[in-house]
N, CA and C of each residue as an Amber inpcrd file, in Angstrom:
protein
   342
  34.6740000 -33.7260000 -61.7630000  34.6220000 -33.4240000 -60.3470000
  35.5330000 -34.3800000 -59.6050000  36.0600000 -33.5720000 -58.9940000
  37.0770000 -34.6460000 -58.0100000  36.1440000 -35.5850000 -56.6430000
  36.8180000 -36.2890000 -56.0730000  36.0760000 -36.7690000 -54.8960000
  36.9220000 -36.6000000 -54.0070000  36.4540000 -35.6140000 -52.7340000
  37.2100000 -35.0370000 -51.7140000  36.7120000 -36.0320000 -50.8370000
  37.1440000 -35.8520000 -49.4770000  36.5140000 -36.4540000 -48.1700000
  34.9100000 -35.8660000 -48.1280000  34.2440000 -36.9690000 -47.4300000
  32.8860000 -36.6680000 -47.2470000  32.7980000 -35.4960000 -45.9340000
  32.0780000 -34.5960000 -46.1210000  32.1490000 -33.7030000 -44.8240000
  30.9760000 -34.2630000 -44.3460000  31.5820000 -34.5190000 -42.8690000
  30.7150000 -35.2890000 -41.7570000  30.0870000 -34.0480000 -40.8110000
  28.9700000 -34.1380000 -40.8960000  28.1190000 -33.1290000 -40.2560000
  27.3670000 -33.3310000 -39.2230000  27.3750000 -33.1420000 -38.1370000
  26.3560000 -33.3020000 -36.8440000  25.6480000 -32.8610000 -36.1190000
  23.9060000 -32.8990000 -36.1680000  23.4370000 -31.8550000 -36.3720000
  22.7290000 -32.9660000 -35.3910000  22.0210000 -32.3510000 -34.2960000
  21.1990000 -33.0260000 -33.0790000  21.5560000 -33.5810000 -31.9710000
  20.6790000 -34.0140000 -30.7680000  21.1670000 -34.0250000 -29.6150000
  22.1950000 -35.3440000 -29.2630000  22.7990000 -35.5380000 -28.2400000
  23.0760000 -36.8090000 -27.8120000  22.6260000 -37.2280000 -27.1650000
  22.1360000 -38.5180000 -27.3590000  21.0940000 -39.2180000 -26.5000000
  21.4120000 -40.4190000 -25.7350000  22.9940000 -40.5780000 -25.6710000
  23.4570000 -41.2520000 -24.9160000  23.3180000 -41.2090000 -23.5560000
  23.1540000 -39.5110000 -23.2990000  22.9020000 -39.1240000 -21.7940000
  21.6520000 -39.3670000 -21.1100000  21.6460000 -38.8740000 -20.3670000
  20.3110000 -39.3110000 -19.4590000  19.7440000 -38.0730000 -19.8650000
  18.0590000 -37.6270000 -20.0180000  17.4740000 -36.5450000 -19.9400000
  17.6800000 -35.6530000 -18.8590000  18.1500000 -34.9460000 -19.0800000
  17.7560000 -33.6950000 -17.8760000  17.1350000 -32.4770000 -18.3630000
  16.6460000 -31.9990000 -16.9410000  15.9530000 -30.8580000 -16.8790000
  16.8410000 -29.5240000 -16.9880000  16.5360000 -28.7960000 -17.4200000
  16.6260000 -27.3620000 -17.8700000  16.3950000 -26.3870000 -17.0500000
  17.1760000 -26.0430000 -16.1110000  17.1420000 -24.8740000 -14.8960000
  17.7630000 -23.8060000 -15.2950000  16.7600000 -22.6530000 -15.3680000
  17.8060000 -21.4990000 -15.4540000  17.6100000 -20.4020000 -14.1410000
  18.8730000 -20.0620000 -13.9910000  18.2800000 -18.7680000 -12.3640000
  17.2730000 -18.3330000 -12.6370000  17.1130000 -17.5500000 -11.3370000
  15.7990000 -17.0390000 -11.6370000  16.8540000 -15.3530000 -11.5870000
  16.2170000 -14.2750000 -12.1000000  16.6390000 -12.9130000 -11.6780000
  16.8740000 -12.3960000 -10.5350000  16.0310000 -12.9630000  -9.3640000
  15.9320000 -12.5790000  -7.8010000  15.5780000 -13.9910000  -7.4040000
  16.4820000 -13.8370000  -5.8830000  16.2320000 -14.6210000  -5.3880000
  15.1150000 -14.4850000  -4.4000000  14.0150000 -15.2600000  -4.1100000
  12.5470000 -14.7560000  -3.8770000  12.7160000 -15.8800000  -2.0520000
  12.5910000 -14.4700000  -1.3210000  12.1970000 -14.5850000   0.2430000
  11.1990000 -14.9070000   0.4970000  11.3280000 -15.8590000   1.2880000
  10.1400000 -16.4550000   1.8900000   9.3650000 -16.0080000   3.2860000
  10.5550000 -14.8440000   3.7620000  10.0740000 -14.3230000   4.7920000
   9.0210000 -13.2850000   4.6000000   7.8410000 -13.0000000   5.6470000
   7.2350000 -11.7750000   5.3590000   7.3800000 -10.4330000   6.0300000
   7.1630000  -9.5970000   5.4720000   7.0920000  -8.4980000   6.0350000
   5.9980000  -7.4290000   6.1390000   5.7780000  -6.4920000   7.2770000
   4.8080000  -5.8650000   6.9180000   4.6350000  -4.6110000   5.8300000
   3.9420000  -3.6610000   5.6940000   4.4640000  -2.7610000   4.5670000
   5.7800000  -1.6430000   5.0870000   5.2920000  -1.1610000   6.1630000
   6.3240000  -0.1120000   6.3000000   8.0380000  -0.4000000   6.6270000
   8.4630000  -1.9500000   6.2740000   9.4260000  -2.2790000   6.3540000
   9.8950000  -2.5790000   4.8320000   9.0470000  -2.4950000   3.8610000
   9.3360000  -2.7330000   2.6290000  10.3410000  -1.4580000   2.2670000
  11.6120000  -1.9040000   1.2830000  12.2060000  -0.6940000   0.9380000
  12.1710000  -0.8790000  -1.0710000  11.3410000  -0.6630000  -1.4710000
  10.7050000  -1.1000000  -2.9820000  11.5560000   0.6470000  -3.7170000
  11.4450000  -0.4540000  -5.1160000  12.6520000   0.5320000  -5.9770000
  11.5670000   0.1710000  -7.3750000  11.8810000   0.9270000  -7.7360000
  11.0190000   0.9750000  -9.4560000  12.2570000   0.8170000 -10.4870000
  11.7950000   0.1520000 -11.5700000  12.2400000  -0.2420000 -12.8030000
  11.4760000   0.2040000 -13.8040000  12.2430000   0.5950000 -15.0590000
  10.8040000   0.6950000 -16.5580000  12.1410000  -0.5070000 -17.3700000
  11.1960000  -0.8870000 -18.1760000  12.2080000  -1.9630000 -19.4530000
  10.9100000  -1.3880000 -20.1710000  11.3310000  -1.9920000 -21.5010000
  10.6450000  -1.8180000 -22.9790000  10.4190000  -3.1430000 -23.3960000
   9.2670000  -3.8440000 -23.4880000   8.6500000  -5.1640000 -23.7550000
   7.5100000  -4.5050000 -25.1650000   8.4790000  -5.1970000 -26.4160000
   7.6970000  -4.8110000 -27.6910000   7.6800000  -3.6940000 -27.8110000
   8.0720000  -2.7990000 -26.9870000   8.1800000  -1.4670000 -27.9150000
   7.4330000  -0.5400000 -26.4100000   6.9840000  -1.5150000 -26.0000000
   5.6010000  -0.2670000 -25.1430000   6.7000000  -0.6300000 -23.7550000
   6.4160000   0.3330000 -22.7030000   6.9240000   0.6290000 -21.5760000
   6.2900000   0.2120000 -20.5270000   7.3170000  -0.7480000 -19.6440000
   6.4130000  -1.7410000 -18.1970000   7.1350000  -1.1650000 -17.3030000
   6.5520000  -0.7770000 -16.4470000   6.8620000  -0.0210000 -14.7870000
   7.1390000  -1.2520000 -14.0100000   8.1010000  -1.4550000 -12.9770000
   8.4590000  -3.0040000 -11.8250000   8.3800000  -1.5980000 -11.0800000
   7.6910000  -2.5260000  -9.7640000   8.1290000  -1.9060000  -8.3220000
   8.0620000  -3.0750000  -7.9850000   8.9230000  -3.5250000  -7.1870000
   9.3130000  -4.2620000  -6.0680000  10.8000000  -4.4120000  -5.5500000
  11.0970000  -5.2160000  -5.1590000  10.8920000  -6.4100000  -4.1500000
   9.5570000  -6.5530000  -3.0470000   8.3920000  -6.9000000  -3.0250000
   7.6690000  -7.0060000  -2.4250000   7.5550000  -8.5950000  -1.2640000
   7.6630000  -8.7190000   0.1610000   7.5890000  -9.5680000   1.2830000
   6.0240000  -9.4980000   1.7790000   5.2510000  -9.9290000   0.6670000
   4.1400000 -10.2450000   1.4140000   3.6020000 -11.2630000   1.0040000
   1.9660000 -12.2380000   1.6530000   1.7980000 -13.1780000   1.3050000
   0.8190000 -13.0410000  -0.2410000   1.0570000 -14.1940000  -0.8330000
   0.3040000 -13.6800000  -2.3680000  -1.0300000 -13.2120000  -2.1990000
  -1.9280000 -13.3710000  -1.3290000  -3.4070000 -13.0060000  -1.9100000
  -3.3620000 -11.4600000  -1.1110000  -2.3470000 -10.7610000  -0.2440000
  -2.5860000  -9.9350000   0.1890000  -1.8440000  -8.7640000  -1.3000000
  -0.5470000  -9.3040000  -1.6420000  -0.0540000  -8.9360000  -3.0040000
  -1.2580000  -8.7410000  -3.6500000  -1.6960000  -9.8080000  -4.3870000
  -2.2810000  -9.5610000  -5.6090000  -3.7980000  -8.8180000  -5.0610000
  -4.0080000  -8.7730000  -3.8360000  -5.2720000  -7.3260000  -3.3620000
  -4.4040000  -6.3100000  -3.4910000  -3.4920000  -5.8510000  -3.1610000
  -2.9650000  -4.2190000  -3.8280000  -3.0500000  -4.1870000  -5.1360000
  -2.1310000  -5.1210000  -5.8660000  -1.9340000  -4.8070000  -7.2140000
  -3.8110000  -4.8410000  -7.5850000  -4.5950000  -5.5100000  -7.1370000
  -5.8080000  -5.3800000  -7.4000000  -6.3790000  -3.8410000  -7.7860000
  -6.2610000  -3.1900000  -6.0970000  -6.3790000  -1.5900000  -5.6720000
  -5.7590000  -1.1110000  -6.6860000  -4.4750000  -1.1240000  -6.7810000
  -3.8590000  -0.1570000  -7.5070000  -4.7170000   0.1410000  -8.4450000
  -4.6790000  -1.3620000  -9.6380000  -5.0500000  -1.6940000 -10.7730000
  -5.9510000  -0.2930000 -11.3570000  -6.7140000  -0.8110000 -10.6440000
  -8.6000000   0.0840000 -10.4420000  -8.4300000   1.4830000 -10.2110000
  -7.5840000   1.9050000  -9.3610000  -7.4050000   3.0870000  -9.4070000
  -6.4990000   4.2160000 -10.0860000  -5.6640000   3.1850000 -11.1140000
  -4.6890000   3.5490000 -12.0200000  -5.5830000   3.7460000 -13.6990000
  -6.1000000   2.5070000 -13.6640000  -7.2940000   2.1130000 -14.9200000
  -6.0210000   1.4150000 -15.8620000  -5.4040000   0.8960000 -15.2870000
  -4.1610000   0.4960000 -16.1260000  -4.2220000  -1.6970000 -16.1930000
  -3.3360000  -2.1830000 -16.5920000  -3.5700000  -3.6560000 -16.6740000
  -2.0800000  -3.9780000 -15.7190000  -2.0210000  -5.1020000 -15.3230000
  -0.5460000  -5.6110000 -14.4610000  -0.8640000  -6.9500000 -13.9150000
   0.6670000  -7.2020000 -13.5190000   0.7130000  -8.7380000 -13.0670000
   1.3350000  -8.9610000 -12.0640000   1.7750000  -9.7850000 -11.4680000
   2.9110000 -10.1980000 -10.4450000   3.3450000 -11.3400000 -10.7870000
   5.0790000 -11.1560000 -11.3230000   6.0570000 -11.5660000 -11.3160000
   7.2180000 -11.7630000 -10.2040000   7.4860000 -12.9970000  -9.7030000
   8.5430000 -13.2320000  -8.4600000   8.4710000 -12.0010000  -7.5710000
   7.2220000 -11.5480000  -7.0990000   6.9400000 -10.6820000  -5.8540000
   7.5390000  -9.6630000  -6.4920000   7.4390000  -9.1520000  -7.5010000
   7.0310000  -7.8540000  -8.6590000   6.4040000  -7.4510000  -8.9970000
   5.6150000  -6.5380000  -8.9410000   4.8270000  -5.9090000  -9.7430000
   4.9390000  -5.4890000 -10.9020000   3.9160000  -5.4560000 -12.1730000
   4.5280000  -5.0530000 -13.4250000   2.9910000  -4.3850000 -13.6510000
   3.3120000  -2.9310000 -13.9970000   2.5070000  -2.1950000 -14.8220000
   2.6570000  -1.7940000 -16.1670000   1.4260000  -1.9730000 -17.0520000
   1.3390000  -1.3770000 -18.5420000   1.7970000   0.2020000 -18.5870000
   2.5590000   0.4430000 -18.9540000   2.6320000   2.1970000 -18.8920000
   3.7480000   2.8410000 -17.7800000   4.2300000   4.0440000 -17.9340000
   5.0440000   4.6850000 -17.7010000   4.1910000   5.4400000 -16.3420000
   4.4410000   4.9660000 -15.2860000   3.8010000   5.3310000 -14.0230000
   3.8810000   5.5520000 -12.7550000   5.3250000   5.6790000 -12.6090000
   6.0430000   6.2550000 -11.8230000   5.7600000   6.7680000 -10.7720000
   5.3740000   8.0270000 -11.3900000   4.8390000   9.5020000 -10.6450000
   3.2660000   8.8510000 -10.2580000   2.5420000   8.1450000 -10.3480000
   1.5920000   7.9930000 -10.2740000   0.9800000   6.7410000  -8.7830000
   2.2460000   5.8930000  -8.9280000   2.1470000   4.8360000  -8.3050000
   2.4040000   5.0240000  -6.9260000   3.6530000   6.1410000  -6.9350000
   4.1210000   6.2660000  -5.7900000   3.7490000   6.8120000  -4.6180000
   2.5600000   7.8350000  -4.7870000   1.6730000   8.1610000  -3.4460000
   0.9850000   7.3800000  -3.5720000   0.7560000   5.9650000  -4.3000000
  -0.6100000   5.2790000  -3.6270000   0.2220000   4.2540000  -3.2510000
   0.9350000   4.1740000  -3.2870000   1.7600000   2.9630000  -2.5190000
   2.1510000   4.0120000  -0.9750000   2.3070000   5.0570000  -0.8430000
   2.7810000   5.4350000   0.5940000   1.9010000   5.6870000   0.9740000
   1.0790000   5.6850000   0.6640000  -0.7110000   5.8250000   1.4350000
  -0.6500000   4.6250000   2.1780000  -0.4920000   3.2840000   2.1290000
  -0.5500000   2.2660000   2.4360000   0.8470000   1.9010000   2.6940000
   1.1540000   2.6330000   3.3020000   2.4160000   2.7480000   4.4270000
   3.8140000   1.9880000   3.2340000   4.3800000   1.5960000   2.6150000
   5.2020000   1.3710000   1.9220000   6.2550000   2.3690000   1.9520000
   7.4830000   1.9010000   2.1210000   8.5410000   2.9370000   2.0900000
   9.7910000   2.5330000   0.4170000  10.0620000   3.7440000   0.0710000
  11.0480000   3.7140000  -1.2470000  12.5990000   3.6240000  -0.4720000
  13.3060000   3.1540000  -1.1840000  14.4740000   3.0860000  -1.1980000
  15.3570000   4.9910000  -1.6470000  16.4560000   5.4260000  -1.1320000
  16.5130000   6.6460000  -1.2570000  16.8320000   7.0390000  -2.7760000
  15.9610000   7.8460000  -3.7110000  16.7720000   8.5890000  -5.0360000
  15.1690000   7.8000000  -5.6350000  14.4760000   6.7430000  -5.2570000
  13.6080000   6.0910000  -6.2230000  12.0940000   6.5350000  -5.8160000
């Protein structure tokens, strides 16, 4: 066997630096202003998380405990599970058609085509 150069390998952080923190954007930038419902102009999304299908409606301008009492309502009257994400809503299931007269019941307006 011959003896080549040693291959120098470098594998881990540098710690010469100072620690820093780890910021990444966020997706939306989240308003602090509020609004009432019938000024909301909310758009729906579906993505595929694991395989199964999550419904977004928002951009939602309201304060959190009045938020998370709709998504409450909804919840219950959908029989479905959800969360709120950066003044998003996220539903389990493909629900579209379902969501959308109970959100204009409670005065909410769509954006046009959604």
């Amino acid at each position: 066997m011959s003896r080549g150069k040693k291959l120098d390998l470098f594998i881990g952080a540098n710690i010469d630096d100072a620690w820093a923190e780890v910021q990444t954007p966020r997706k939306s930038k989240i308003s602090h202003e509020l609004q009432e419902p019938a000024k909301h102009f909310l758009v729906f999304q579906k993505e595929k998380r694991r395989g199964k299908t999550v419904t977004l409606v928002g951009e939602f301008h309201l304060a959190k405990d009045e938020l998370n009492a709709v998504l409450k309502s909804l919840k219950k009257k959908l029989g479905c599970g959800g969360s709120v994400k950066d003044n998003w809503m996220e539903f389990q299931g493909e629900l579209k058609d379902k969501i959308r007269p109970l959100l204009v019941e409670k005065n909410f307006r769509f954006k046009h085509g959604h």
